[in-house]
KEGU-923571 format. One line per field, with one value per atom (N, C-alpha, C): atom name; residue number from 0; y, z, x. Coordinates in steps of 0.02 Angstrom, whole numbers, plus 50000, padded with zeros to 5 digits. Atoms other than C-alpha are relative to their C-alpha. Layout:
BEGIN
at	(CA/...)
i	(NUM/...)
north	(Y/...)
up	(Z/...)
east	(X/...)
***
This chain:
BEGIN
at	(N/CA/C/N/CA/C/N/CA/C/N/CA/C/N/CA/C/N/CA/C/N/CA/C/N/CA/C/N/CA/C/N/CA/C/N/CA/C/N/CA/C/N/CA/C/N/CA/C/N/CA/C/N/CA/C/N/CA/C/N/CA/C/N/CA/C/N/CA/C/N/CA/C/N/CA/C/N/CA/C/N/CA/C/N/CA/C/N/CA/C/N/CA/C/N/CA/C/N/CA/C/N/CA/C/N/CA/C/N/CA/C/N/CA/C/N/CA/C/N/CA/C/N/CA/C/N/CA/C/N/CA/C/N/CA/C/N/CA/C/N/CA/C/N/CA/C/N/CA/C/N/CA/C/N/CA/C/N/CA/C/N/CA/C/N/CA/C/N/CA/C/N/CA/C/N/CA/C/N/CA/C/N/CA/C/N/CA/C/N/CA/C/N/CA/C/N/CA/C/N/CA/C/N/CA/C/N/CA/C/N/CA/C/N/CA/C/N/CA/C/N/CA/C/N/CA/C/N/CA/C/N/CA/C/N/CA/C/N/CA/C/N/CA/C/N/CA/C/N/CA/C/N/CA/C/N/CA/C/N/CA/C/N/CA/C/N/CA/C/N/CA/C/N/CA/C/N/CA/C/N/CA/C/N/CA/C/N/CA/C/N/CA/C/N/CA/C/N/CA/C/N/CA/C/N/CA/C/N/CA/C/N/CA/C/N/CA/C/N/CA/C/N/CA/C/N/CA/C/N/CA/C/N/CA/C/N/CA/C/N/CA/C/N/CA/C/N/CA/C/N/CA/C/N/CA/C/N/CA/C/N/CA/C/N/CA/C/N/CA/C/N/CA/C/N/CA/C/N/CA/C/N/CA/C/N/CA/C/N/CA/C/N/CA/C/N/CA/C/N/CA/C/N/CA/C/N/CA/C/N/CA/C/N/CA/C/N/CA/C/N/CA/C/N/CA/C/N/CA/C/N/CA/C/N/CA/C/N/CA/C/N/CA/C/N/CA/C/N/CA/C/N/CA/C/N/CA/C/N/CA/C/N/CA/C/N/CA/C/N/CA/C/N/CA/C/N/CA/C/N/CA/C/N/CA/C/N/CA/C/N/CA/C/N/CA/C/N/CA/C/N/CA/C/N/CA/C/N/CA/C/N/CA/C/N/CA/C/N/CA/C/N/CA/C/N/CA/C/N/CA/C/N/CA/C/N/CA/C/N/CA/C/N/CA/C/N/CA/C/N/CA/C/N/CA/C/N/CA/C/N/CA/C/N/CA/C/N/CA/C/N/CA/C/N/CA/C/N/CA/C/N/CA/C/N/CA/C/N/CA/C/N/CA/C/N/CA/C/N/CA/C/N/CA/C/N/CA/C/N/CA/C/N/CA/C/N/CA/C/N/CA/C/N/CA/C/N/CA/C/N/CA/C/N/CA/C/N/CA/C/N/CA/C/N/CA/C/N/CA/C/N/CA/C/N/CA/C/N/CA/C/N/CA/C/N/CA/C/N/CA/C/N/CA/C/N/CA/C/N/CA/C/N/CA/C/N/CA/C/N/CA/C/N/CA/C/N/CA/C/N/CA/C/N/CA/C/N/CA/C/N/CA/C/N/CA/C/N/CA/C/N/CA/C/N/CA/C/N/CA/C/N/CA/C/N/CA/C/N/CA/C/N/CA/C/N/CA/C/N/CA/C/N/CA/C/N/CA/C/N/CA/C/N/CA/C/N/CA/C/N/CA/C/N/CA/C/N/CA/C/N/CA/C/N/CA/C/N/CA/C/N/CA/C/N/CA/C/N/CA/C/N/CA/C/N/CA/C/N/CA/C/N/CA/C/N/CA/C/N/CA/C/N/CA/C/N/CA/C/N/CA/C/N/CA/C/N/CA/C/N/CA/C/N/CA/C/N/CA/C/N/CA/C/N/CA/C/N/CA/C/N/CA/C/N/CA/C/N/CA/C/N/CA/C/N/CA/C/N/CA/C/N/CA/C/N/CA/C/N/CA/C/N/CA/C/N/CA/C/N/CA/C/N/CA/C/N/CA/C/N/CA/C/N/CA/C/N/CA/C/N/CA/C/N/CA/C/N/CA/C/N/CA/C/N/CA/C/N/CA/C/N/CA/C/N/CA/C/N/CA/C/N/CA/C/N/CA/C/N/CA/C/N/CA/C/N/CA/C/N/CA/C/N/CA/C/N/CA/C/N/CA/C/N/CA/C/N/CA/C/N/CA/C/N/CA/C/N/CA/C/N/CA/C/N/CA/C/N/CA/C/N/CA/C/N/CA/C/N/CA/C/N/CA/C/N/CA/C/N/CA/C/N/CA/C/N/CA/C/N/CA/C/N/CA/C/N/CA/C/N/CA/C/N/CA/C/N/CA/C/N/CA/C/N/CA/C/N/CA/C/N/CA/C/N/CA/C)
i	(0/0/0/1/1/1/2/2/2/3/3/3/4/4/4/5/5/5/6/6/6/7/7/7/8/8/8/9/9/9/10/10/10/11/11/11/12/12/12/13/13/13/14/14/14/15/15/15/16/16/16/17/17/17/18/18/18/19/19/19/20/20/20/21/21/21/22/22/22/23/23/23/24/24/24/25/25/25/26/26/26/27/27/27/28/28/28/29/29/29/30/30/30/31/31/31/32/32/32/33/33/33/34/34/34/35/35/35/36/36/36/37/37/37/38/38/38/39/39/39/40/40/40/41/41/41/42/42/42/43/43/43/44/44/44/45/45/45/46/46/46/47/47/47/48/48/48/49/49/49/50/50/50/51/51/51/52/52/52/53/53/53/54/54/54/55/55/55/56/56/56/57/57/57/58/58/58/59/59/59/60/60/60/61/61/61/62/62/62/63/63/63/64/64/64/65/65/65/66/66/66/67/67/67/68/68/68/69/69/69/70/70/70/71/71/71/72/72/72/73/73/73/74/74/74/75/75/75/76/76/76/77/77/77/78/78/78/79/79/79/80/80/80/81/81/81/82/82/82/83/83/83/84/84/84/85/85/85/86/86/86/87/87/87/88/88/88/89/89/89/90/90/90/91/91/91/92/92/92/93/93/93/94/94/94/95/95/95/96/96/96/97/97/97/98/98/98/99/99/99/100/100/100/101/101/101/102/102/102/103/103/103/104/104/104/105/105/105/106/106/106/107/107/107/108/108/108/109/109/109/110/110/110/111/111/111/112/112/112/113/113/113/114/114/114/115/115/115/116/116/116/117/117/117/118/118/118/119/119/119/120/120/120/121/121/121/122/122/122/123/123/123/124/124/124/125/125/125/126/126/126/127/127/127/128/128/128/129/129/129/130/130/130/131/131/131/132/132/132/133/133/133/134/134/134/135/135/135/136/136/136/137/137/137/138/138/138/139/139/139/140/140/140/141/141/141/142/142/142/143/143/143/144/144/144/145/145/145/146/146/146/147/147/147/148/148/148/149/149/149/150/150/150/151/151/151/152/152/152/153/153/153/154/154/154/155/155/155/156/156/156/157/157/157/158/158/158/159/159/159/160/160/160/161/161/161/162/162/162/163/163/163/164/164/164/165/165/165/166/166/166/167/167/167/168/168/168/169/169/169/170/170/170/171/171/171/172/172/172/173/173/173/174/174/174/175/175/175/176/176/176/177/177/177/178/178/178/179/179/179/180/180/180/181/181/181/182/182/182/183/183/183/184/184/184/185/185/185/186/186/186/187/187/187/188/188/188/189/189/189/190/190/190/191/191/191/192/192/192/193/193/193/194/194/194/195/195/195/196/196/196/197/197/197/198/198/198/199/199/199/200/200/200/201/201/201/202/202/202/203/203/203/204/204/204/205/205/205/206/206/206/207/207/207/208/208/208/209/209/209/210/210/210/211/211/211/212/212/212/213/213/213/214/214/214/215/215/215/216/216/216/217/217/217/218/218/218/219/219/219/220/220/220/221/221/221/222/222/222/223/223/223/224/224/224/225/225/225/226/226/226/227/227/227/228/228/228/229/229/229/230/230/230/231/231/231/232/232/232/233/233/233/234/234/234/235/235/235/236/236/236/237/237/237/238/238/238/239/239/239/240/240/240/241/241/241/242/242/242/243/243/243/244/244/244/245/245/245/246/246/246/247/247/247/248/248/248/249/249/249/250/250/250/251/251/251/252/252/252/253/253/253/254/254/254/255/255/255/256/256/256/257/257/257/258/258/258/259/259/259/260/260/260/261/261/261/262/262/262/263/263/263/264/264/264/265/265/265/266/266/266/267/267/267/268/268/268/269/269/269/270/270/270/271/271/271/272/272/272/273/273/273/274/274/274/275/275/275/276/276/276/277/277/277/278/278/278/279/279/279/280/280/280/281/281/281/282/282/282/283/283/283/284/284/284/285/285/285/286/286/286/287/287/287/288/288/288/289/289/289/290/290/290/291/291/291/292/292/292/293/293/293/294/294/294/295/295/295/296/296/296/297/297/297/298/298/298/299/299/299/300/300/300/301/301/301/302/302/302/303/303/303/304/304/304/305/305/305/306/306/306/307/307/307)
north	(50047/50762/49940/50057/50658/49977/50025/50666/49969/50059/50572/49939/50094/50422/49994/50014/50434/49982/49999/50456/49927/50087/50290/49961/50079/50183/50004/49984/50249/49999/49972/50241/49986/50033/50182/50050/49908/50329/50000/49991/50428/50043/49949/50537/50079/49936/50727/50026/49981/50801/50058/49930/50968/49995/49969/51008/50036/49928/51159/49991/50006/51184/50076/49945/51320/50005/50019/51241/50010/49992/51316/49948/50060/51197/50021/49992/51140/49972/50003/51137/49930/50079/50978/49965/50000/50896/49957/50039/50812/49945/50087/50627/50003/49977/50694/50015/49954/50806/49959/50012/50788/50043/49957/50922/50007/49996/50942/50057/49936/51006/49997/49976/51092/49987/50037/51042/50072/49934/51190/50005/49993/51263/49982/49997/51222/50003/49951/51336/50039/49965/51461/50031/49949/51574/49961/50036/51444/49997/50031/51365/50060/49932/51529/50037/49946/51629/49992/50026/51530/50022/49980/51572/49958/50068/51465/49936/50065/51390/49983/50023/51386/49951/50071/51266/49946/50089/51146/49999/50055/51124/49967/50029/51099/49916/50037/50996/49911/50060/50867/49982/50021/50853/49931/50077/50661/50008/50010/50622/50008/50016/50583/50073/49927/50773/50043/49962/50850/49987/50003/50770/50031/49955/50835/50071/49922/50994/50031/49993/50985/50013/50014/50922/50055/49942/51049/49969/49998/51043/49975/50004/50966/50050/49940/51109/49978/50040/50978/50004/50015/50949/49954/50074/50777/49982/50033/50712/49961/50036/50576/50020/50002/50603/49922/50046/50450/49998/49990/50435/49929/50082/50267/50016/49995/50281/49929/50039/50183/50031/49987/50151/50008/49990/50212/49956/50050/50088/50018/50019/50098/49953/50060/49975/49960/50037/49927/49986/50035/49904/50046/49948/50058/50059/49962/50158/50100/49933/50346/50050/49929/50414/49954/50009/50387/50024/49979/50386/50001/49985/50448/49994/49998/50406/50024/49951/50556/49999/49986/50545/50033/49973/50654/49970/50025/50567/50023/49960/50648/49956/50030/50585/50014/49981/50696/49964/50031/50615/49961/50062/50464/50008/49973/50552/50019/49973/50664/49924/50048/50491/49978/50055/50402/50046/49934/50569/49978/49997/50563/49941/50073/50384/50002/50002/50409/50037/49972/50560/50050/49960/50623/50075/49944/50736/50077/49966/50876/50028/49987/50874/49997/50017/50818/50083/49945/50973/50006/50029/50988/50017/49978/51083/49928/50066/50895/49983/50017/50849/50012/49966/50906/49941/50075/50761/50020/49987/50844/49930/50073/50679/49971/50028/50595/49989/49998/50616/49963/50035/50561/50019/49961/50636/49935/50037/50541/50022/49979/50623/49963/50002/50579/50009/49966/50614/49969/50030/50587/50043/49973/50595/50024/49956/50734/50010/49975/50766/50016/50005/50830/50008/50016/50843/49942/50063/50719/49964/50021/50717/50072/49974/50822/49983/50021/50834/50022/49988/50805/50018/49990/50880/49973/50040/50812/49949/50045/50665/50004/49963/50729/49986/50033/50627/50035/49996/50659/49970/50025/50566/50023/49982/50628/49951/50063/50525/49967/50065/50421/49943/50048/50243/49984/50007/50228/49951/50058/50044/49954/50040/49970/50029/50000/49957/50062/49919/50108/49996/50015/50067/49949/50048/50000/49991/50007/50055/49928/50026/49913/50020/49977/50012/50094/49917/50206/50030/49983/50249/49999/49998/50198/50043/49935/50331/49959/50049/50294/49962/50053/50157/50002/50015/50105/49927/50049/49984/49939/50037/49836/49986/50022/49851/50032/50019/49848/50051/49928/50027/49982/49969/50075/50051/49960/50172/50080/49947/50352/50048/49939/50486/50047/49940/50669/50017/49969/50751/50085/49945/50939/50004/49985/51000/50047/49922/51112/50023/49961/51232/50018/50003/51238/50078/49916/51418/50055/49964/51480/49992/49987/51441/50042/49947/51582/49975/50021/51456/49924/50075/51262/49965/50033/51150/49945/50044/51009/49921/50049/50855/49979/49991/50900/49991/49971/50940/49922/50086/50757/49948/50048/50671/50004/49983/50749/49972/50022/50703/49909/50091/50531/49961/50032/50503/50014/50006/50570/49943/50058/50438/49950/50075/50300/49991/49991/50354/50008/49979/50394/50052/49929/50575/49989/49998/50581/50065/49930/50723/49971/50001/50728/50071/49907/50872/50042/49950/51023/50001/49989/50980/49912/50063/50822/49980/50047/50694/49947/50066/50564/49961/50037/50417/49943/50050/50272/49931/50044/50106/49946/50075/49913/50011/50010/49900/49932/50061/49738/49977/50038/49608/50023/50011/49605/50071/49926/49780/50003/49993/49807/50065/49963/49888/50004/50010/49840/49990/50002/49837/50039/49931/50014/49997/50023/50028/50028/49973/50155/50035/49964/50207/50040/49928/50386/49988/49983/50401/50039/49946/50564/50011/49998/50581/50082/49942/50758/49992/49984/50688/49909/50081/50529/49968/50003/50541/50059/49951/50639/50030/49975/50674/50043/49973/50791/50014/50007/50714/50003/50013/50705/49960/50044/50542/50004/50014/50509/49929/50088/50315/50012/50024/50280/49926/50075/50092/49974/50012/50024/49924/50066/49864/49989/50014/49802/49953/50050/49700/49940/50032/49573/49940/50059/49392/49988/49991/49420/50054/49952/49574/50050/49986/49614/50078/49935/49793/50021/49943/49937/50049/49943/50055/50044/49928/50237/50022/49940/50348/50053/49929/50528/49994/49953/50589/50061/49940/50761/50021/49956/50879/50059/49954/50997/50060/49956/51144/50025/50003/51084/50001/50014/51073/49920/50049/50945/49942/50052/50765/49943/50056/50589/49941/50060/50442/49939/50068/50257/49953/50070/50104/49937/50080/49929/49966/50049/49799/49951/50041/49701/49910/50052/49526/49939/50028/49405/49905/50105/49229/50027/50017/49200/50070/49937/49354/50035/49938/49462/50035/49954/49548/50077/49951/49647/50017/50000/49739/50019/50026/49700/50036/49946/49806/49960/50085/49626/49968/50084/49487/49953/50070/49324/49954)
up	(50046/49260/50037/49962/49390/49985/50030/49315/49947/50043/49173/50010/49989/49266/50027/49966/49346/49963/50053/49182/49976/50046/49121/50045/49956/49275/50000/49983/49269/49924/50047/49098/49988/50014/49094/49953/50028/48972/50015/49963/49066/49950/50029/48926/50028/49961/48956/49992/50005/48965/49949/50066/48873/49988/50008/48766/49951/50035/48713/49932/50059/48552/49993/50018/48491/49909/50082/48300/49978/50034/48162/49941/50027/48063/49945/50048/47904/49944/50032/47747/49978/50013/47714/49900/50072/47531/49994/50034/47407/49983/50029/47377/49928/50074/47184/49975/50021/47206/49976/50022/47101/50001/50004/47127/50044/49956/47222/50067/49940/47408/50026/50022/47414/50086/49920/47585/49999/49979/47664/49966/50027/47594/50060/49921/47725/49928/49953/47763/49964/50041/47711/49956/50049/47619/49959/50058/47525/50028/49940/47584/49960/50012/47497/50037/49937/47642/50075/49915/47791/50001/49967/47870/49995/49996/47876/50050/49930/48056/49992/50028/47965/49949/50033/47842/50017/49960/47936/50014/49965/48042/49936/50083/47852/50014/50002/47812/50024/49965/47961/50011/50004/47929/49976/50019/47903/49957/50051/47790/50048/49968/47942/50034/49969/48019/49956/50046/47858/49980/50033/47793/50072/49954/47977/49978/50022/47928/49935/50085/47747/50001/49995/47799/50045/49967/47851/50054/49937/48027/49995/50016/48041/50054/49960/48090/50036/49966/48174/50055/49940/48337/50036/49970/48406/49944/50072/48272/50020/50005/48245/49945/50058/48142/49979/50033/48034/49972/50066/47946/49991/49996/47888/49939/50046/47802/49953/50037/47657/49959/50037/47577/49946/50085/47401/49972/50005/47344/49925/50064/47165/49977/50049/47023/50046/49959/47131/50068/49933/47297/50056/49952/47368/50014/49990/47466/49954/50025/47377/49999/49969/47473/50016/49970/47541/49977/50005/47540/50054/49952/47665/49983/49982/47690/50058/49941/47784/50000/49974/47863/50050/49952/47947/50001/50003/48032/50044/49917/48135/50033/49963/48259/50062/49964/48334/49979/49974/48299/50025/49957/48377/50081/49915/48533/50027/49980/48511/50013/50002/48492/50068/49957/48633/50061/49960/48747/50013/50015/48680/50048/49943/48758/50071/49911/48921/50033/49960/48962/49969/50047/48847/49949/50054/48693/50027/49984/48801/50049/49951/48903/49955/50063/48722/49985/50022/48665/49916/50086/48474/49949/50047/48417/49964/50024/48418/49945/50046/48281/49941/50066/48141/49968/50053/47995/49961/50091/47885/50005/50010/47794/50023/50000/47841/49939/50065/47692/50014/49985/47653/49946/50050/47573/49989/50013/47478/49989/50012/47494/49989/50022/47399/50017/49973/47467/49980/50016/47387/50039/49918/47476/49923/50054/47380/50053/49966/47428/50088/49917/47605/50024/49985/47609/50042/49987/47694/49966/50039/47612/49973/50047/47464/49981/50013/47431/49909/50074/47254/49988/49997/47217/49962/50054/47055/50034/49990/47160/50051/49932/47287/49962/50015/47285/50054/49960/47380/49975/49993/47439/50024/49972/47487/50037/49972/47620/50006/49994/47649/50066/49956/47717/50065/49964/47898/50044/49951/47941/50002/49998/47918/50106/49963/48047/50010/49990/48111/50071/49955/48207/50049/49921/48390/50004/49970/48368/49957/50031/48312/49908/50062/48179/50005/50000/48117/50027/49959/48183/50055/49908/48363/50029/49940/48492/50024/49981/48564/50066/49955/48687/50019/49980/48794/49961/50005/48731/50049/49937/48867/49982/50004/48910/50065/49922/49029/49957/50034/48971/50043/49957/49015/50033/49954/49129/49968/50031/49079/50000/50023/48985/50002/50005/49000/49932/50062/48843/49984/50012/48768/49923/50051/48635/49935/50014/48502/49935/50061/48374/49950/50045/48211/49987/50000/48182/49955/50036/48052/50009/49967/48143/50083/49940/48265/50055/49962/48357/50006/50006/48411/49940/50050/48273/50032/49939/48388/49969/50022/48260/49981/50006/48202/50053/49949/48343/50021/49980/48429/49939/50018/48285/49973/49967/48303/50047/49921/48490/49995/49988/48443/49959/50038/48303/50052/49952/48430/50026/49982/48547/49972/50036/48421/49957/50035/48357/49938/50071/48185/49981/49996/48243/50042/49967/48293/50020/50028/48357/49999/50014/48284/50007/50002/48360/50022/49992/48359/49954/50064/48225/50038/50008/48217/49940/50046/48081/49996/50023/48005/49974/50009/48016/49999/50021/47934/50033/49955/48054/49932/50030/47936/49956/50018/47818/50013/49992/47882/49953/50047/47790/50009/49992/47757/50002/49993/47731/49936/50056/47586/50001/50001/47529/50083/49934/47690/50074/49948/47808/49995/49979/47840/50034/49972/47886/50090/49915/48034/49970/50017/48073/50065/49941/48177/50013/49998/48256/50086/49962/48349/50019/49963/48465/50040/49976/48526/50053/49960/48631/50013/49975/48747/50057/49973/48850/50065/49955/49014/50024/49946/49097/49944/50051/48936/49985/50001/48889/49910/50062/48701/50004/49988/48648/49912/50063/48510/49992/50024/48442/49964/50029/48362/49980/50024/48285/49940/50053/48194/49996/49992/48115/49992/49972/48155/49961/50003/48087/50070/49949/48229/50021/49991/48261/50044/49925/48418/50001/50005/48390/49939/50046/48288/49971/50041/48303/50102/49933/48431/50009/49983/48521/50027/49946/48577/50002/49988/48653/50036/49971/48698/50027/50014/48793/50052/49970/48868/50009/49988/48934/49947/50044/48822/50014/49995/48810/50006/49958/48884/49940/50054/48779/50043/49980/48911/50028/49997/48922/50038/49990/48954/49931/50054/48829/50034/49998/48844/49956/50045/48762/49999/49997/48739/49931/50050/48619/49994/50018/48510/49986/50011/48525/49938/50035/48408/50008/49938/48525/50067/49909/48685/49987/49983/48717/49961/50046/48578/50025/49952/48649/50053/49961/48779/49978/50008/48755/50044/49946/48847/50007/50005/48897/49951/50019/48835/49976/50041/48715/50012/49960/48767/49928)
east	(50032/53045/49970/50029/52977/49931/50046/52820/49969/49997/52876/50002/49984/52932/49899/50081/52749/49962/50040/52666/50007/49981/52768/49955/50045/52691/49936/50044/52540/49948/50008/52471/49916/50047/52289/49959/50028/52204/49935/50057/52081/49998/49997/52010/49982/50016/52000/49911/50050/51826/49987/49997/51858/50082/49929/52010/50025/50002/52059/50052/49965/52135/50006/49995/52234/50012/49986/52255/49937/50069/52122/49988/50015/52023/50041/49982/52085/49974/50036/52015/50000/50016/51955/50024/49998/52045/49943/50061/51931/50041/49987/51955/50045/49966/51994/50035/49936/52118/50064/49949/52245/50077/49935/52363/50044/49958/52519/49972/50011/52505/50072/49934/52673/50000/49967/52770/50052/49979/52871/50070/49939/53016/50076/49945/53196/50041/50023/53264/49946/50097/53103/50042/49982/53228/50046/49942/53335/50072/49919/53518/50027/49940/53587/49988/50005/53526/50028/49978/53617/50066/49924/53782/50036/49956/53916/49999/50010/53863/49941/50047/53696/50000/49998/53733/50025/49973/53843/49948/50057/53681/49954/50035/53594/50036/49982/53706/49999/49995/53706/49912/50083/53492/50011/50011/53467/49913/50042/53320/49930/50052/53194/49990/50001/53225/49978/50026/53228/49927/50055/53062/49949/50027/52989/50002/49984/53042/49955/50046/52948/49937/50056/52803/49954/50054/52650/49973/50014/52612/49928/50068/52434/49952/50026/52307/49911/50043/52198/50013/49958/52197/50035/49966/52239/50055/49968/52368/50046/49918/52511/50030/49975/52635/50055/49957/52709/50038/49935/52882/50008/49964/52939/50068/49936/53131/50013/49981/53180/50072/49943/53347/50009/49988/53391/50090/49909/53546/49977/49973/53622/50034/50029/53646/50057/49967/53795/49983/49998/53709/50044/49976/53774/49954/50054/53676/50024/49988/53640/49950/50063/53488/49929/50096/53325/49932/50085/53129/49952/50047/53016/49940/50091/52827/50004/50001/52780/49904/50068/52589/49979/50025/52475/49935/50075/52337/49969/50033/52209/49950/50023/52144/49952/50029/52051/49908/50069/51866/49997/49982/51932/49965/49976/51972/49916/50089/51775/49972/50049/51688/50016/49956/51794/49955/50053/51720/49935/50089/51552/49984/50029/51537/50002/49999/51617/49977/50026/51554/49927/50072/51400/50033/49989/51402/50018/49995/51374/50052/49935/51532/50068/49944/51630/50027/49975/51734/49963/50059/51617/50101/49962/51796/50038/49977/51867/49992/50027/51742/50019/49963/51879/50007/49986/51870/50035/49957/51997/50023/49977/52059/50072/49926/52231/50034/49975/52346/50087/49910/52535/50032/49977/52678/50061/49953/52822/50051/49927/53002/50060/49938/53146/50066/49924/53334/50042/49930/53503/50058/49938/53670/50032/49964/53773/50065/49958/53939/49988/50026/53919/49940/50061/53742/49970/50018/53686/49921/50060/53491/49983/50024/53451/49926/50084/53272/50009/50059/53214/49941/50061/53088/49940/50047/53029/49976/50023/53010/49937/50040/52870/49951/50067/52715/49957/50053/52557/49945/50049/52412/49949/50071/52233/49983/50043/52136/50009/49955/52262/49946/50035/52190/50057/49942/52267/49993/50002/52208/50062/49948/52385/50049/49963/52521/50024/49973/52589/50060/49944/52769/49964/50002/52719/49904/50102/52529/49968/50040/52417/49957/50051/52331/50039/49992/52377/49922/50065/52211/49964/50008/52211/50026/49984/52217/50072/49923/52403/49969/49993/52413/50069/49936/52572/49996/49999/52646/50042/49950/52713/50071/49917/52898/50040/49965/53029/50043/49970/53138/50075/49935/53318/49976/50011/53361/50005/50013/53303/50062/49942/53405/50003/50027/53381/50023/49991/53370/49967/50015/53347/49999/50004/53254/50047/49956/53366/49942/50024/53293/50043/49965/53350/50012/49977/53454/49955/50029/53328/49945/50068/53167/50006/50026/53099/49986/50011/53023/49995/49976/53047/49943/50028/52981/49993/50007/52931/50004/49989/52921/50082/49922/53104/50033/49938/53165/49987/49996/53110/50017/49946/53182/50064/49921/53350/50009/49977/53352/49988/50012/53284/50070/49954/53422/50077/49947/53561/50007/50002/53491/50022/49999/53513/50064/49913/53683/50004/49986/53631/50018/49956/53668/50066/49951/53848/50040/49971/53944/50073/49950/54117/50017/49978/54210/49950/50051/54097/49942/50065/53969/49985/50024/53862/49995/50003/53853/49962/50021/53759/50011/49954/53815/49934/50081/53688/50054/50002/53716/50022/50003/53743/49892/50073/53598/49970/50010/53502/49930/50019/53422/49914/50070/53222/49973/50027/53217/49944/50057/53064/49935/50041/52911/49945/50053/52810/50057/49950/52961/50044/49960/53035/50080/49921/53222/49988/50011/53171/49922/50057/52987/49996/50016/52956/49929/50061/52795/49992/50012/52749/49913/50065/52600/49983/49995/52544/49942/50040/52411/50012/49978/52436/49959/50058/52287/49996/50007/52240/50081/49943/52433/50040/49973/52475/50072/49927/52619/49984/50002/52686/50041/49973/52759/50023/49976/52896/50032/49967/52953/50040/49990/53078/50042/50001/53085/50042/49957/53212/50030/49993/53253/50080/49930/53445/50023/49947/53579/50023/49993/53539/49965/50015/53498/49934/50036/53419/49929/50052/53325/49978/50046/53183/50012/49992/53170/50051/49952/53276/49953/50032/53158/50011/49941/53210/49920/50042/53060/50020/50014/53045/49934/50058/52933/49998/49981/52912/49904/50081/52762/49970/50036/52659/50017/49977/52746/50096/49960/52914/50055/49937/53104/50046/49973/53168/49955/50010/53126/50022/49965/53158/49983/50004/53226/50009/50037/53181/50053/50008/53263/49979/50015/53206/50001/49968/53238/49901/50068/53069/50056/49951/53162/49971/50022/53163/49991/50027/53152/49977/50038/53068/49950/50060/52946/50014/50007/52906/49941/50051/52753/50013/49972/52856/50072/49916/52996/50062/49941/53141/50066/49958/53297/50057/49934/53417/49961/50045/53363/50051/49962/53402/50051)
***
């Protein structure tokens, strides 16, 4: 993985000249549409078809893995994917499930235009030129007995053409090509992708926010299983301030890395938000994780391994 630490010092984005895509376009929605666009079934055959070592792993899905899991893969090429978690509390102020804003934004004309300039139309890849719209889904989850997130379904919103000039975790805008953002990291973690027992093959948004929630101790293992275990709920949590926001990058400029965030706001004086990244090579199951701290005195701009 040495060419991760390289990738970290090195980040200036040189865009690629051609780049191949193996994702087919996708049909472009209409502004209009009103009808549900159905999100994947987990597991595909229904929790009455898993084993017993198949449902513990059910079971221990947290809300931010499972709604990865829901959500349709975007069949664009460049893409981020966005989660932002929200808490569901009852009339007493006890938590009893969650809400996911799940976005797919593409970003691949970004990337064509960004081309086109530096190196002429005719060197641009044209397949780039995919405008399907950026949309966003709204998942529901209550904690049932051992479940840890139950998807409602009745509750399952969707958006067409979702607008993606707001904030988007660490990026400036949901619509900027990724950027690094400045910071001073721990010292790196090795990490391995896992596949969930009833997919054939790795599910790559899931799977990095499993490894990211391990990192961050919201996955715990107890014994031989893991658990989710939800942290102090802290103050200032709201409609425009996410408890934890995921954001998955499949393209990070020329050194074809993929990059995963995740940002979370803390029960903490000192610090703003807690940052964990993944990031790994295109193709790869093993990685390296990142922490740093968004502080909330002296230097907020960079983020720092310690707040003062």
């Amino acid at each position: 993985m040495n060419t991760v630490k390289q990738y970290l010092m090195f980040l200036p984005l040189c865009w690629m000249i051609t780049y191949a895509t193996t994702y087919a376009s996708e049909a472009n929605l209409a502004a209009t549409q009103t009808t549900m666009l159905s999100v994947n079934k987990v597991p595909p055959k229904g929790r009455g078809s898993l084993s017993e070592t198949e449902l513990t792993y059910y079971k221990e899905l947290g809300p931010l893995q499972l709604a990865a899991h829901q959500l349709p893969l975007p069949q664009y090429p460049t893409w981020r994917l966005y989660f932002a978690l929200y808490p569901s509390l009852d009339a007493e102020g006890i938590l009893s499930g969650y809400q996911v804003k799940a976005q797919r934004i593409n970003l691949s004309p970004l990337l064509y235009q960004s081309l086109v300039e530096e190196y002429g139309k005719e060197n641009a890849d044209p397949t780039l030129n995919n405008k399907t719209p950026s949309d966003q889904f709204t998942l529901t989850y209550q904690i049932v007995q051992t479940i840890t997130a139950d998807p409602i379904e009745k509750a399952i919103k969707y958006i067409p053409k979702l607008l993606t000039k707001q904030a988007c975790g660490l990026q400036l805008q949901c619509n900027q090509l990724w950027n690094d953002t400045p910071a001073k990291w721990s010292k790196a973690k090795p990490i391995q992708l896992e596949r969930a027992p009833w997919d054939k093959q790795l599910h790559l948004p899931a799977a990095l926010i499993r490894a990211l929630a391990q990192q961050t101790n919201w996955l715990q293992k107890q014994g031989k299983v893991w658990q989710w275990v939800t942290p102090e709920l802290p103050e200032g949590i709201d409609a425009k301030h996410p408890w934890v926001e995921v954001v998955i990058d499949n393209y990070t400029g020329n050194g074809g890395m993929i990059a995963a965030d995740w940002i979370e706001r803390v029960a903490d004086d000192s610090v703003t938000q807690k940052v964990t990244r993944i990031m790994l090579g295109d193709d790869e199951v093993k990685g390296l994780a990142y922490q740093a701290n968004r502080c909330a005195r002296g230097n907020n701009k960079t983020l720092l391994p310690v707040c003062p």
